[in-house]
C-alpha positions as CSV (number, residue, x, y, z in Angstrom):
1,X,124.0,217.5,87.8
2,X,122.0,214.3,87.7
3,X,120.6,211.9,85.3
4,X,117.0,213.5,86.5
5,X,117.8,216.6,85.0
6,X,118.4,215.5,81.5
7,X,116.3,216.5,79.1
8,X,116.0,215.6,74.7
9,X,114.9,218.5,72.9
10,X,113.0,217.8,69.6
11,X,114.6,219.7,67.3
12,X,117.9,220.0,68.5
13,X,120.6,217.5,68.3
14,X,122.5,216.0,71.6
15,X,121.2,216.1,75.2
16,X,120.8,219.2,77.7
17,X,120.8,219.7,81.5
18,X,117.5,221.7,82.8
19,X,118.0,224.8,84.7
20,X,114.9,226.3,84.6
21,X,110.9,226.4,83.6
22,X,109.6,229.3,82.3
23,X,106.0,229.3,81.6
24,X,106.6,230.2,77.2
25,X,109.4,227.4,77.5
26,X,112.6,226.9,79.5
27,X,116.3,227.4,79.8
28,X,118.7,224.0,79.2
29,X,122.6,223.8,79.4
30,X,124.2,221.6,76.3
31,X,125.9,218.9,77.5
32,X,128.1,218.6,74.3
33,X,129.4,222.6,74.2
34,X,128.0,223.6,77.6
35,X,126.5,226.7,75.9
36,X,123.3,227.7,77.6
37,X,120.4,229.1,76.2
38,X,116.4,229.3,76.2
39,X,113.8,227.2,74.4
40,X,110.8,228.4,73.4
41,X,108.4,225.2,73.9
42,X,105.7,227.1,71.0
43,X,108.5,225.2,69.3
44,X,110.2,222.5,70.9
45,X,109.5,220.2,73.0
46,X,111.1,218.7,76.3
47,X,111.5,215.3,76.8
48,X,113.5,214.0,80.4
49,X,115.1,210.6,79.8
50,X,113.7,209.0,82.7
51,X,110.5,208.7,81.4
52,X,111.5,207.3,78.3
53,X,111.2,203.7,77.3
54,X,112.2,201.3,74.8
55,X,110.3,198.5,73.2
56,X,111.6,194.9,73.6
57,X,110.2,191.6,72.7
58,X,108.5,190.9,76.3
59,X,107.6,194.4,78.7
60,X,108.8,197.8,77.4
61,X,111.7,199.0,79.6
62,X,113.1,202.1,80.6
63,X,116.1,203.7,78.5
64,X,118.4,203.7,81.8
65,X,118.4,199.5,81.4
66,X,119.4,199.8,77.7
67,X,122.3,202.0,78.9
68,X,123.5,199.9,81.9
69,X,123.7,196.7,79.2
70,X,125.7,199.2,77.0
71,X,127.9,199.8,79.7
72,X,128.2,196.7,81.3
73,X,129.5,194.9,77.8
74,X,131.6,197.8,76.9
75,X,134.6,195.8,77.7
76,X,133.1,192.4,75.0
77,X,131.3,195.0,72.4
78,X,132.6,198.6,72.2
79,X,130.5,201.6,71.3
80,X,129.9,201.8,67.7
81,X,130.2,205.4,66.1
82,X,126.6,206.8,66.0
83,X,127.3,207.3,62.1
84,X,128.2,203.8,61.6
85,X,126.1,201.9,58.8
86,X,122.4,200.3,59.6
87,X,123.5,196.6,59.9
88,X,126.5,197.4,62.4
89,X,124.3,199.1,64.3
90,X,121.7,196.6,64.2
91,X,124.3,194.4,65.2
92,X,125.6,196.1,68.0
93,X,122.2,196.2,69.9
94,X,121.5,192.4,69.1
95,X,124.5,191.4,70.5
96,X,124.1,194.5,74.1
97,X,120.6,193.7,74.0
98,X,119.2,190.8,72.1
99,X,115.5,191.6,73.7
100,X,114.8,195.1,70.9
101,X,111.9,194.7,69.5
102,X,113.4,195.1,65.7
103,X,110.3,196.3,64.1
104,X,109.4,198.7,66.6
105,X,112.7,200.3,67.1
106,X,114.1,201.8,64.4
107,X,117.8,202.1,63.6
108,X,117.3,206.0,63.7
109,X,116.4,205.3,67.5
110,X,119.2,203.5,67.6
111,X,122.1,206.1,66.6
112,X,120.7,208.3,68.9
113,X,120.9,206.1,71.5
114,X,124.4,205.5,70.8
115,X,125.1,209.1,70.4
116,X,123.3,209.4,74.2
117,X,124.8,207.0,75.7
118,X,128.4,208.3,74.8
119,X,127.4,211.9,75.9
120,X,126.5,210.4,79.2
121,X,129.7,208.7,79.4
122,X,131.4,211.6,79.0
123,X,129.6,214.2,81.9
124,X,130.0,211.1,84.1
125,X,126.4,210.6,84.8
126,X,125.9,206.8,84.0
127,X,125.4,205.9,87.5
128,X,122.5,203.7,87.1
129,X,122.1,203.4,91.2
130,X,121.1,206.7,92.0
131,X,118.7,206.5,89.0
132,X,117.4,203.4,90.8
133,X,117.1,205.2,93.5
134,X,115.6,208.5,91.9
135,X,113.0,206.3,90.6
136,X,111.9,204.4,93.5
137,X,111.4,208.0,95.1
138,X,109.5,209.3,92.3
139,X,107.0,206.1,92.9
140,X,106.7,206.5,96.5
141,X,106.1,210.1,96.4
142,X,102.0,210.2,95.7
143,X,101.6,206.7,98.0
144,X,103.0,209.1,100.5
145,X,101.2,212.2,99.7
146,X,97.7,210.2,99.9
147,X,98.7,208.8,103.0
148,X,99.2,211.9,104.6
149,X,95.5,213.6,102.7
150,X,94.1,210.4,104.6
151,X,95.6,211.0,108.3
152,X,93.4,214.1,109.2
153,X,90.6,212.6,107.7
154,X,91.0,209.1,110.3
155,X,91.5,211.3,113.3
156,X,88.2,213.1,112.4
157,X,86.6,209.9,111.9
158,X,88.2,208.6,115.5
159,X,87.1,211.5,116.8
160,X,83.5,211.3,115.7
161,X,83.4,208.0,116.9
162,X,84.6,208.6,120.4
163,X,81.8,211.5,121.1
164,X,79.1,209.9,119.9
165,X,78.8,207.2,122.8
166,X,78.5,210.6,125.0
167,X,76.2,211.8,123.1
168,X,73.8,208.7,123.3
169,X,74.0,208.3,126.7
170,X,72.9,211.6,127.4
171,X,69.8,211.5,125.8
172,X,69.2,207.9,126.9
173,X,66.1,207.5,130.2
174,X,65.9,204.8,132.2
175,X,62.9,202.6,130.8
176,X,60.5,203.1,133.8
177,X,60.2,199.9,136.1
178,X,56.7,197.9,136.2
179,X,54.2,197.6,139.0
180,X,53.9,194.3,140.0
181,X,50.2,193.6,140.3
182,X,49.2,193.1,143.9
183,X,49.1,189.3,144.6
184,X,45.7,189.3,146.4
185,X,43.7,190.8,143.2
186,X,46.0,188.0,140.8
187,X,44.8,185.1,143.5
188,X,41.1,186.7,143.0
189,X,41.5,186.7,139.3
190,X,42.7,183.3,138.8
191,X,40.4,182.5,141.3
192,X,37.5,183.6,139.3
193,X,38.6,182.4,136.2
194,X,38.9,178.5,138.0
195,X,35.8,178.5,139.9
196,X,32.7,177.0,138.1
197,X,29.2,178.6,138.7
198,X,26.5,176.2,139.8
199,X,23.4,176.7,138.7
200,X,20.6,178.4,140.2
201,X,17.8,176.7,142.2
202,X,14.2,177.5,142.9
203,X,11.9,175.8,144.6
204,X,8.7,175.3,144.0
205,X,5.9,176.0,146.6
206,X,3.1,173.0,147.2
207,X,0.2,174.1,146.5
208,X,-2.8,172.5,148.3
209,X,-5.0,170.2,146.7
């Protein structure tokens, strides 16, 4: 069993282990009686304790962090009973975890918290590591699903790009060379062009007197 697997059902008191989806609902494990049975989700509905969070006074945290402070101040501020009045329990929390945002969580949130945190305690699964670790894997699962949707589509892409140089060389002709024009007719044209014309003469016949 692990902390993943631990569901809240509205509904029903105490936390249950998930065995199995069905698609009219699904079939949990009690982790206070161990009875199993099946939940219709027309009528309840499932809630896994990983993804639930708590609001504080700065950025809302996950209810894993409340627990490990719980834990880790056992020893200075035991575990009040989860039927204890409203001001111990407001105590409690202000003295395991001073960041609650007080008008945002209620004290109803609070006992079952309390009540959670002690059934936890009890199956052994407040091992805050390997929900650490659970989560990280949860968060790099899609970055490594995209990265693998995106490899096929860069070897196409490389692909592409390497047969397309072929491509354009095949179709590419050598430009075709240009005749020089033979020097003799350029010295005849330049010639032309410098020379100046002189003028005709004609001369006039005497005539006699």
């Amino acid at each position: 069993m692990q902390y993943r697997e631990i569901v809240a059902v509205t509904g029903l008191g105490g936390l249950f282990q998930l065995l199995a989806s069905k698609q009219d609902g699904a079939i949990v494990k009690s982790l206070e009686d161990q009875s199993t049975r099946f939940v219709s989700s027309r009528v309840h509905n499932f809630t896994p304790l990983e993804s639930i969070e708590v609001f504080t006074t700065g950025d809302n945290v996950n209810l894993s962090a409340v627990f490990k402070a719980m834990q880790e101040n056992v020893a200075k501020f035991p575990l009040v009973e989860a039927k204890a009045d409203n001001n111990t329990i407001k105590s409690y929390f202000k003295n395991v975890y001073p960041e609650f945002d007080e008008e945002r969580v209620y004290v109803s949130d609070m006992k079952k918290m309390v009540k959670w945190f002690a059934i936890l305690e009890k199956n052994d699964l407040l091992k805050f590591e390997e929900v650490a670790e659970e989560t990280a894997e949860v968060a790099e699962a899609p970055a490594a699903e995209a990265a693998a949707a995106e490899e096929p589509k860069a070897k196409k892409a490389k692909a592409k790009k390497e047969e397309a140089p072929a491509a354009e060389g095949a179709e590419e002709k050598p430009a075709p060379k240009k005749k020089a024009a033979p020097k003799k007719a350029a010295a005849d044209a330049e010639g032309a062009e410098g020379e100046e014309k002189k003028p005709k003469t004609t001369r006039k016949k005497k005539t006699e007197e």
